[in-house]
C-alpha positions as CSV (number, residue, x, y, z in Angstrom):
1,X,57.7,73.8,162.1
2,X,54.4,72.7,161.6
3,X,55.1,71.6,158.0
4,X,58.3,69.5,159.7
5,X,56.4,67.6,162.1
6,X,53.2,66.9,160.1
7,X,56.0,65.2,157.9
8,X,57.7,63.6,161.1
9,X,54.2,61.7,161.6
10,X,53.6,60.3,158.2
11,X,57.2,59.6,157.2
12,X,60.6,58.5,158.8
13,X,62.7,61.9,158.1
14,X,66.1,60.0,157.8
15,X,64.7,58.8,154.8
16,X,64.1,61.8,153.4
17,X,66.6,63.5,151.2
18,X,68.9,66.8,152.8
19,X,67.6,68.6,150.1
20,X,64.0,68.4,151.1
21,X,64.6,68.8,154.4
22,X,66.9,72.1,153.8
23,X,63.5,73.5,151.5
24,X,61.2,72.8,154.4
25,X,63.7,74.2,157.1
26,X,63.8,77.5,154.7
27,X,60.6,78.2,155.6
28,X,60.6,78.7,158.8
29,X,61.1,81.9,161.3
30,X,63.8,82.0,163.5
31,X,62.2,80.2,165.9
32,X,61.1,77.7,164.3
33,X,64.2,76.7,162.5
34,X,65.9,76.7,166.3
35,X,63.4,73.8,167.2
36,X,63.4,71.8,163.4
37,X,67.3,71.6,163.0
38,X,67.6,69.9,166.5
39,X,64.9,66.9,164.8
40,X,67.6,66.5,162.2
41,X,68.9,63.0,162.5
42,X,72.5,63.5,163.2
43,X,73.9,61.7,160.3
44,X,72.0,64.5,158.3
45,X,72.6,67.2,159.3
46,X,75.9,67.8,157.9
47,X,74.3,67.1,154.8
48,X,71.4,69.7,155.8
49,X,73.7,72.8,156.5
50,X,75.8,72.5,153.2
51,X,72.0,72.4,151.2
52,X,71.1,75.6,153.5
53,X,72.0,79.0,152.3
54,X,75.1,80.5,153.9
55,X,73.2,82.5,156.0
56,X,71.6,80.1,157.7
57,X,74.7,78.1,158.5
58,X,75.1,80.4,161.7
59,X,71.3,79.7,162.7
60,X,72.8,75.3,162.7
61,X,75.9,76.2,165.1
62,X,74.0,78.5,167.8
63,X,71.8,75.3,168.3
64,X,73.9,72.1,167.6
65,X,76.8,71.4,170.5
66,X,80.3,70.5,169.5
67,X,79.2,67.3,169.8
68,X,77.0,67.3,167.5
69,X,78.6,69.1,165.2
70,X,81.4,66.7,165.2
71,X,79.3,63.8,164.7
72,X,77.5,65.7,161.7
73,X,81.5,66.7,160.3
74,X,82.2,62.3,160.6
75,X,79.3,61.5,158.5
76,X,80.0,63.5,155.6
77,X,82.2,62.8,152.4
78,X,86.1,64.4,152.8
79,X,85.5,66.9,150.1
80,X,82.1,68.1,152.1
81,X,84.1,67.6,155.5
82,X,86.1,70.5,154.0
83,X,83.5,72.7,153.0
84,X,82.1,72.2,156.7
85,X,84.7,73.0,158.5
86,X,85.6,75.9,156.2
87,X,81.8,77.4,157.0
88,X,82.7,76.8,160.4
89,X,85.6,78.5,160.6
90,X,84.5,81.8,159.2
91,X,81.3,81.6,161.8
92,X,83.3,80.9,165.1
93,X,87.2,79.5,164.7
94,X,87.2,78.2,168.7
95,X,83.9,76.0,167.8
96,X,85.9,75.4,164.7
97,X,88.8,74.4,166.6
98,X,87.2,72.0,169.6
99,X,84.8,70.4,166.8
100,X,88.0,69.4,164.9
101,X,90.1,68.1,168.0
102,X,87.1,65.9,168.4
103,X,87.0,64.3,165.2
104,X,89.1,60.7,165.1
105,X,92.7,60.9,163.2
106,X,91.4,59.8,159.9
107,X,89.0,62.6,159.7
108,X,91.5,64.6,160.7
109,X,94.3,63.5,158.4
110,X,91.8,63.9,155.4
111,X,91.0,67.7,156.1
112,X,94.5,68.9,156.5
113,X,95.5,66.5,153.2
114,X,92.6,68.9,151.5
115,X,93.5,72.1,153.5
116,X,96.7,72.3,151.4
117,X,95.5,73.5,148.2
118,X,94.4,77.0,146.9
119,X,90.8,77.2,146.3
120,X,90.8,77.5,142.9
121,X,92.6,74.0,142.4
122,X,91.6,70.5,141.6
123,X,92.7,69.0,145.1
124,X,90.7,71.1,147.2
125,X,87.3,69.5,145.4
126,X,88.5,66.1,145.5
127,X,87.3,63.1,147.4
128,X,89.4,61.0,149.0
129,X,87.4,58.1,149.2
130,X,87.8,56.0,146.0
131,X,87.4,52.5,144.4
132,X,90.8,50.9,143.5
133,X,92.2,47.9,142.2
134,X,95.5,46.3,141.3
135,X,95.9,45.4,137.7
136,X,96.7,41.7,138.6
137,X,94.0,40.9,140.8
138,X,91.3,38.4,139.7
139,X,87.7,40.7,139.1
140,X,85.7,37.8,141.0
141,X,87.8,39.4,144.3
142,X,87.3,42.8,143.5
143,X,83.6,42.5,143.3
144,X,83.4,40.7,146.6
145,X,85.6,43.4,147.5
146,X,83.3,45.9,146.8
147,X,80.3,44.5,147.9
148,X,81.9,43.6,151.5
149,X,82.6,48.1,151.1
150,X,79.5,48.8,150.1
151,X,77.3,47.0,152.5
152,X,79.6,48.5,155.5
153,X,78.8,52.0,153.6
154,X,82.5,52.7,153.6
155,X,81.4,53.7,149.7
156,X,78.8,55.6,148.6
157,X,78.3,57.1,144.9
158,X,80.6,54.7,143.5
159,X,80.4,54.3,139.2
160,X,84.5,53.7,138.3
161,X,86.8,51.1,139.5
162,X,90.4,53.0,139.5
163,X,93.2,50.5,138.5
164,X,96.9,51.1,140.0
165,X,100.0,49.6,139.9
166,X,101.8,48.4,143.2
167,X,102.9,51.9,143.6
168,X,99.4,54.0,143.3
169,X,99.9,55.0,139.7
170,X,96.6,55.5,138.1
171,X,96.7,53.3,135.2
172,X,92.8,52.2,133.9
173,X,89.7,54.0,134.8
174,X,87.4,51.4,134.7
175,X,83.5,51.6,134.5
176,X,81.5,49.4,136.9
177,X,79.1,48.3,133.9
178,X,82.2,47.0,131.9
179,X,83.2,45.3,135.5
180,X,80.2,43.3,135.4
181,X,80.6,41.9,131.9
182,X,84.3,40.9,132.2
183,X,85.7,37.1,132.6
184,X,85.5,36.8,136.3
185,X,88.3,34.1,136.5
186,X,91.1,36.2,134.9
187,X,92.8,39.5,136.3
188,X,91.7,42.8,135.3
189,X,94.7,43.5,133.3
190,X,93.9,40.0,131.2
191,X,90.2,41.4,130.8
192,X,91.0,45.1,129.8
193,X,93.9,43.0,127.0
194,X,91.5,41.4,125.6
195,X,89.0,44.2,125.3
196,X,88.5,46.1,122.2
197,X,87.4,49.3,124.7
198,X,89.6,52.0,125.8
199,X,89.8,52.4,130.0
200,X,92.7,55.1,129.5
201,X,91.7,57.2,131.9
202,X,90.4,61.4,131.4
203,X,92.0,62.4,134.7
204,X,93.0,66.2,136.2
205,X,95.9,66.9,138.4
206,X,95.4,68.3,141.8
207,X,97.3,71.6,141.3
208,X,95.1,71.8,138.2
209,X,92.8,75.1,138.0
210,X,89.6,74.0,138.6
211,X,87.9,76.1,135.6
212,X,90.0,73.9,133.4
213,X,88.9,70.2,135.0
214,X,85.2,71.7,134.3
215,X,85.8,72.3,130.8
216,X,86.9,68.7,130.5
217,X,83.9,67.4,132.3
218,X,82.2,69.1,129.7
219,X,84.2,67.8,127.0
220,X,84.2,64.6,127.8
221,X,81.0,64.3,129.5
222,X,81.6,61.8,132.2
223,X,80.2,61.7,135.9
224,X,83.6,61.3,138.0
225,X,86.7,62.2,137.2
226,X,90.3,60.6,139.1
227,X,92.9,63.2,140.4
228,X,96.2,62.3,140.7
229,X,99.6,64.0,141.2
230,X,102.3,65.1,139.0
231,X,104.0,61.9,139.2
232,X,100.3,60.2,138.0
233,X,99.6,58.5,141.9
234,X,96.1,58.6,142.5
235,X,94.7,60.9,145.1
236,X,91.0,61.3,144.6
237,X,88.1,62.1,142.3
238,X,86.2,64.7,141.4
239,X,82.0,64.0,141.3
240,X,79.4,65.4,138.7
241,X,78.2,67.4,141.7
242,X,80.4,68.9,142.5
243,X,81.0,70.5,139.1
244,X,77.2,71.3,139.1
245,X,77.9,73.8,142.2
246,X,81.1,75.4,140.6
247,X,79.4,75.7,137.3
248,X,76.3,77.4,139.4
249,X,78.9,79.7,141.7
250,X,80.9,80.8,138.7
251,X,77.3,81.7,137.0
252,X,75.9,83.7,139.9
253,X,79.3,85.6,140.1
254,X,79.3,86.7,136.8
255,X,75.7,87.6,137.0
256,X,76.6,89.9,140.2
257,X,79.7,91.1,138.1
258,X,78.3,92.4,135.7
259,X,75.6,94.6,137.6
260,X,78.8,95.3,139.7
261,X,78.1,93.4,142.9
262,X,80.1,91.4,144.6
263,X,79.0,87.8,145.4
264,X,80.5,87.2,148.5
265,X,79.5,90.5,149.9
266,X,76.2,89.7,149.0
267,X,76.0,86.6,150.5
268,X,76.9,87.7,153.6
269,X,74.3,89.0,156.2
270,X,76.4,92.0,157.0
271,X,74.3,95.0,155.5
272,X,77.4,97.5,155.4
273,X,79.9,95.1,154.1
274,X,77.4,94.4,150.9
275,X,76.3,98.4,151.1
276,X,80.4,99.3,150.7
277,X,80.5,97.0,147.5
278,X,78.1,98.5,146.1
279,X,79.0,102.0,146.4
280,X,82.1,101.3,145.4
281,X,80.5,100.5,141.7
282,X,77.9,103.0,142.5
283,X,80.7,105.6,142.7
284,X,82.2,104.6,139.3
285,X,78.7,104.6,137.5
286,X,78.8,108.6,138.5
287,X,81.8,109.1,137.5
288,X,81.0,108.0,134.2
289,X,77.6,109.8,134.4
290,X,79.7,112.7,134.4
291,X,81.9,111.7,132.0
292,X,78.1,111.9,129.7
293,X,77.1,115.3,131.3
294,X,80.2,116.8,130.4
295,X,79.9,115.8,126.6
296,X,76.6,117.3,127.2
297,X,77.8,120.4,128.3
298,X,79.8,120.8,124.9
299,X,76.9,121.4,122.8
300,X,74.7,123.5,125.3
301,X,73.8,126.2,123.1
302,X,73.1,123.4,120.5
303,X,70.5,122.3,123.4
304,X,69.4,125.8,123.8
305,X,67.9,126.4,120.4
306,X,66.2,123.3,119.6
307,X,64.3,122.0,122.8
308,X,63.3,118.6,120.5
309,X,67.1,117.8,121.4
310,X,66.8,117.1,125.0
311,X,63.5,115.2,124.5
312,X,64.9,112.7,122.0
313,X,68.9,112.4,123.2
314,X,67.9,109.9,126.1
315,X,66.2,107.9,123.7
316,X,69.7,107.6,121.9
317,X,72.2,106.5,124.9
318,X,69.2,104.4,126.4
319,X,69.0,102.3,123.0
320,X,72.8,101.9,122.6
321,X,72.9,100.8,126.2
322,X,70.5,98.3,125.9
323,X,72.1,96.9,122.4
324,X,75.6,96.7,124.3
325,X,74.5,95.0,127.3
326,X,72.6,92.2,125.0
327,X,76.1,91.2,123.0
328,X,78.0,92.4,126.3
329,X,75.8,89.4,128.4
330,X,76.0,87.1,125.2
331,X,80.0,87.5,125.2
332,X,80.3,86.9,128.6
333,X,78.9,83.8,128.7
334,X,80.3,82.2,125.4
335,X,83.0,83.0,126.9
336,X,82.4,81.2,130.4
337,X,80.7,78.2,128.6
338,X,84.2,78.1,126.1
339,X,82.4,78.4,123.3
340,X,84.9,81.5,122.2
341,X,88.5,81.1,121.4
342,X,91.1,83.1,120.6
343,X,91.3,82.3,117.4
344,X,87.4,82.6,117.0
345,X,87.6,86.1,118.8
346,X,87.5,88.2,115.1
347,X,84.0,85.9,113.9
348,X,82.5,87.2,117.5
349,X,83.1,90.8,116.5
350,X,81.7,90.6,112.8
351,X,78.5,88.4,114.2
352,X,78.0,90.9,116.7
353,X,78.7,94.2,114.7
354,X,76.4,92.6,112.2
355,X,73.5,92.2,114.6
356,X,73.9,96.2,115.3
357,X,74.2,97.4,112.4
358,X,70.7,95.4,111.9
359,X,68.8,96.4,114.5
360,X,70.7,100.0,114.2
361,X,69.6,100.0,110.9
362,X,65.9,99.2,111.5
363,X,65.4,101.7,114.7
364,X,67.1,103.9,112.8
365,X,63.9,104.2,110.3
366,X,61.2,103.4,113.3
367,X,62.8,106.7,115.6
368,X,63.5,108.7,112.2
369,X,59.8,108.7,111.1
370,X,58.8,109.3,114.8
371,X,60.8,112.2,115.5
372,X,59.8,113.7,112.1
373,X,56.3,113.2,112.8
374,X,56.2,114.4,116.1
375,X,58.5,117.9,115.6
376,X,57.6,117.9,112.2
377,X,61.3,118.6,111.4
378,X,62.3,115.7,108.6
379,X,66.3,116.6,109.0
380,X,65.7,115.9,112.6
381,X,64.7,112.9,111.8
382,X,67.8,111.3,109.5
383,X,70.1,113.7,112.7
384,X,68.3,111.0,115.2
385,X,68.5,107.8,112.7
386,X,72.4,108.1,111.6
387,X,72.8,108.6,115.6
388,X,71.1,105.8,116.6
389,X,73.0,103.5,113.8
390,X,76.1,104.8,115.1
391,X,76.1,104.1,118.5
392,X,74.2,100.6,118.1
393,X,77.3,99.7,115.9
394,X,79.8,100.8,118.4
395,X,77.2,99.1,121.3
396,X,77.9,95.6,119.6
397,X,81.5,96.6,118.8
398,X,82.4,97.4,122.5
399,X,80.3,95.1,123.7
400,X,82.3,92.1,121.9
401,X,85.7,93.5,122.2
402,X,85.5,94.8,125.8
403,X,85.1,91.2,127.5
404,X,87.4,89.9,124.8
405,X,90.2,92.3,125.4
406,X,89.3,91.6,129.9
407,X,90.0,87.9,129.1
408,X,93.1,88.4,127.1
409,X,94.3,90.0,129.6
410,X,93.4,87.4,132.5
411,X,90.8,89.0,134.3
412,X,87.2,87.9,134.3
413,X,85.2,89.1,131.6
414,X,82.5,90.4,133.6
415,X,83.8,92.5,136.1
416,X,84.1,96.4,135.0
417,X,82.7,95.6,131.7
418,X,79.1,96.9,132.0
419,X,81.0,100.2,133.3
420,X,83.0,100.5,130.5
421,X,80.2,99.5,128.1
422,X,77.6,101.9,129.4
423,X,80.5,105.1,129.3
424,X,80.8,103.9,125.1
425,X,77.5,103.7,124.4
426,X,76.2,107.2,126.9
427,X,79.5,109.7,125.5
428,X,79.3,108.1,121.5
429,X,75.4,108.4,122.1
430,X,75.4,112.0,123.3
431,X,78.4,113.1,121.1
432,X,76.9,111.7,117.9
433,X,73.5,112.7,118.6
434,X,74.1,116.3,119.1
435,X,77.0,116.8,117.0
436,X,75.0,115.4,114.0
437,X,72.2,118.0,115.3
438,X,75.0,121.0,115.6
439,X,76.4,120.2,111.8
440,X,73.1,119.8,110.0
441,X,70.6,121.6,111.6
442,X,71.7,124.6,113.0
């Protein structure tokens, strides 16, 4: 609080960015943040609560009114009006509800227009508000146009000028730098004639996944992107930050996936909710830990008469495990980034395989001349080094073709695979290791 108000003195806050103000508002106690969020200039704070953590969203609508929540709901973008209400929703659906009958019919009309799409499509991330132009109209009116717009901050964020037809069809995406350097007197259609550039517009569909309109931001590295219907009307864009914050969710959940947590369960403050998920994993890692002590149990008496066994076979699964979750992670996010194809799936597996069988190869020597040197026992030695080459081998094998075979099948690459993975490398460790021991040294 302290930090807020010594800034309150030496600086107008509405001029500071949301995202400062969310960083300093972080730091506070309870308290604290009950006092600060109230000095939020209104036409912030909508801005403020979607920088916040989720968890603090609650903390912003136990101290705002409906009032004030509605006017902070008005001032935001359509796509972040959304998110808003969304967050709202799943704190209190009658605040929800009365903040939404407050808002004026546009506002209104927007939400529900956004409300209709599935969460993984193209729509439900668009903006409504966009720049257009007829084809026919002079460029001299259009940049008055825009000006009159801008100054009346009825834009914001604005790079492309979207050319339509009379009916809405999206026909040029125009940048506002090419704008600038066309023949003011004649239409825009004259201008883009006589240009030797191409304003074909790089557009996604509204009922287009939105992991697919990412990969062609990516592709075709531009900042906005139009959305328009089947029939090619123009509904909305997509903006560079808004592919930023899916790129950043879809990268934290696959981080959680694969230590088998669940994101959302995480995110929320509910301590049994995020305790079930994890059990729930938990309970699978046992199960497989079994799986490992029962392969164990095969070759007991094997254990029995050479205690050198159990000191080194940990060593084993431990190195394999480590091996698979290092091409596992790598896999998993060539995969995410697209830099893995189905036709490129076999090169994966011989890189991968390749880097195993090197590093198997080399620890394979390093543990063999330990193990010899420490029991004195050279046989135990190659028993420990053909073990250790043969489950790093099957580590980068299972480790490539596990999140290969989860996305071939449609399901994301990171969930179950570190499960999987770590049964391989723990059963193949413990089964080579002491089967090796069984067959040449006893």
């Amino acid at each position: 609080m302290k930090e807020m108000n010594n800034y309150i003195n030496t600086h107008d806050i509405s001029e500071m960015h949301p995202s400062e103000i969310a960083n300093i508002l972080r730091g506070m106690d309870d308290g604290e943040f009950s006092k600060a969020i109230k000095l939020v200039p209104k036409e912030l704070v909508g801005d403020v609560a979607l920088a916040l953590p989720d968890r603090y969203f609650d903390d912003v609508v136990e101290n705002l009114s409906v009032d004030e929540l509605s006017q902070a709901v008005s001032e935001l973008e359509s796509d972040d009006q959304l998110e808003f209400m969304q967050e709202l929703e799943d704190v209190d659906e009658n605040v929800a509800s009365q903040v939404f009958e407050t808002l004026d019919e546009d506002d209104k009309k927007e939400i529900k227009t956004l409300q209709k799409y599935e969460e993984n499509e193209a729509g439900a991330y668009m903006q409504l508000e966009v720049f257009t132009a007829y084809s026919n109209e002079i460029v001299q009116d259009v940049i008055k146009r825009f000006a009159k717009l801008r100054k009346e901050n009825e834009l914001e964020n604005i790079q492309n000028l979207f050319v339509v037809d009379a009916h809405s069809k999206l026909l040029y995406t125009v940048g506002l730098d090419d704008l600038l350097i066309f023949d003011f007197s004649k239409t825009i259609e004259e201008n883009i004639e006589a240009s030797e550039d191409n304003f074909e517009p790089i557009k996604a569909y509204d009922h287009e996944d939105i992991k697919d309109v990412v990969e062609l931001f990516k592709q075709y590295d531009v900042s906005v992107m139009p959305v328009v219907n089947s029939a090619g009307i123009l509904l909305g864009r997509i903006t560079s930050d808004d592919i930023y914050d899916i790129i950043n969710e879809h990268a934290t959940e696959q981080m959680y996936n694969l230590a088998g947590v669940d994101d959302e369960a995480e995110d929320d403050e509910d301590i049994l909710k995020a305790g079930k998920t994890r059990a729930y994993w938990l309970g699978i890692n046992l199960l497989t830990a079994i799986a490992a002590s029962l392969v164990i149990g095969l070759f007991q008496d094997t254990i029995d008469s050479m205690v050198a066994l159990a000191v080194l076979m940990p060593i084993v699964a431990s190195m394999g495990g480590n091996a698979g979750t290092q091409t596992l992670t790598v896999v998993v996010r060539q995969l995410a980034l697209g830099e893995i194809s189905q036709g490129d799936a076999l090169r994966s597996i011989k890189k991968e395989v390749a880097i195993a069988l090197m590093n198997g190869l080399l620890f394979a020597l390093v543990m063999g001349t330990i193990a010899w040197i420490w029991f004195d026992m050279p046989m135990l030695g190659v028993v420990i080094g053909l073990s250790m080459i043969i489950n790093l081998f099957m580590a980068g094998f299972f480790g490539t073709v596990i999140p290969l075979a989860l996305k071939w099948l449609k399901i994301d690459p990171a969930i179950g695979s570190t499960v999987i993975l770590t049964t391989v490398t723990d059963v193949v460790g413990f089964f080579s290791f002491l089967g090796l021991a069984k067959i040449i040294l006893l």
